[in-house]
N, C-alpha and C positions, 0 to 999 in steps of 0.2 A: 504494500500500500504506500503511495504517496503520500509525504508529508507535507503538508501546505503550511502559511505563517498564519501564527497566531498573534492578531495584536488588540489591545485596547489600550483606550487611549487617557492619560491622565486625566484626573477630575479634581477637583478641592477636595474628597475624603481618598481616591482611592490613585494610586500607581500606576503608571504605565507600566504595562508588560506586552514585550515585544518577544515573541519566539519564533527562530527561524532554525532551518539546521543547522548545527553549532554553535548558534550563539542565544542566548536568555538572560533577556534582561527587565529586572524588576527596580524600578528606579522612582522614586515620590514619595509623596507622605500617602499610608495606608492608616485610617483609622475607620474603616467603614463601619457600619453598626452591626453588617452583617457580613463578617467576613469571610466565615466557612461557604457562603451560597455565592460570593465573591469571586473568590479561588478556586472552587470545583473547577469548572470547566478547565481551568490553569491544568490541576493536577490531573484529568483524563486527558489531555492533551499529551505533557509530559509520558505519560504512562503507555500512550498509542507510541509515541516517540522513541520513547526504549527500546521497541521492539527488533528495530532499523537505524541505530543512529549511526552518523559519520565517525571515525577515528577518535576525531576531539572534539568537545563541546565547552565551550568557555560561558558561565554562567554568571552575570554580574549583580550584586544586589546594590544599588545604591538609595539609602532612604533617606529620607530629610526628616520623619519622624515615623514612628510608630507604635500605637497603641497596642496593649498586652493580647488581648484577643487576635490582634492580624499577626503578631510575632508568632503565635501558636500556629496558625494557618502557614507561614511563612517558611514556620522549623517543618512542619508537616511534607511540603513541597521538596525540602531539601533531604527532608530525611528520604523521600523515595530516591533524587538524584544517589546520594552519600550512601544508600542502597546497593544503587546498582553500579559503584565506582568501586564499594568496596567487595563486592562479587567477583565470580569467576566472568569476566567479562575481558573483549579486546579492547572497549573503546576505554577514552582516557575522560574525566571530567573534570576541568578547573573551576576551583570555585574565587571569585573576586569580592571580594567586600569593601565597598567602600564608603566612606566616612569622611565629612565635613572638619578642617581643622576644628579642634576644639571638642568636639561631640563626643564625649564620653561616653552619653549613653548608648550612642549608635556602634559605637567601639565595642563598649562592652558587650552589647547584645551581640553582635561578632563572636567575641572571645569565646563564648555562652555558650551560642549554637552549635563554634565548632568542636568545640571539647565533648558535649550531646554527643555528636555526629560521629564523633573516630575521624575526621578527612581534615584537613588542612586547607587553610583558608589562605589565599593573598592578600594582604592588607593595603587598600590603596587610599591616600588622603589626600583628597580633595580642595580648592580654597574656593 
């Protein structure tokens, strides 16, 4: 099956997320009120995705804020990536994090996740 791109487009509560093959990027502020009904379609996307991916997939999070309920959604998404990176698999998956000089909390939420996960994060900061 062909994979086509998934995108939507930022709004004042919720992120753009753009996915194409090899690259995912989740970049804004997420604090939707509803953000498991949010991110669904994200993670069946992802999960058709796996099936077929390219060698490498580079996956960036870049967030300007995020409330506790989207971070859970958020770890959700990655735990399936950090999944299937750390399986019997060929392809490879980089995970990017990046963060606003300053943002501690966006740091730490970082740190957080990837320690959860078992995978290693690249830390990129941003001005």
């Amino acid at each position: 099956m062909q994979i086509v791109e998934f995108l939507i487009e930022e709004f004042e509560k919720t992120p753009r997320i753009h996915l194409t093959k090899g690259t995912f990027l989740i970049r804004g502020r997420s604090i939707s009120e509803y953000p498991k009904k949010f991110y669904e379609p994200v993670e069946d996307w992802i999960i058709e995705y796996l099936m077929n991916p390219p060698p490498v997939t580079e996956v960036t999070i870049e967030l300007e804020y995020c409330n506790t309920a989207s971070s859970k959604s958020i770890f959700d998404i990655l735990k399936i990536l950090a999944a299937y990176q750390n399986g019997e698999n060929n392809a490879e998956i980089i995970f990017i994090w990046c963060y606003e000089h300053g943002d501690d909390e966006i740091l730490v939420l970082g740190e957080f996740i990837e320690s959860k996960l078992k995978v290693i994060f690249n830390y990129k900061e941003i001005s």
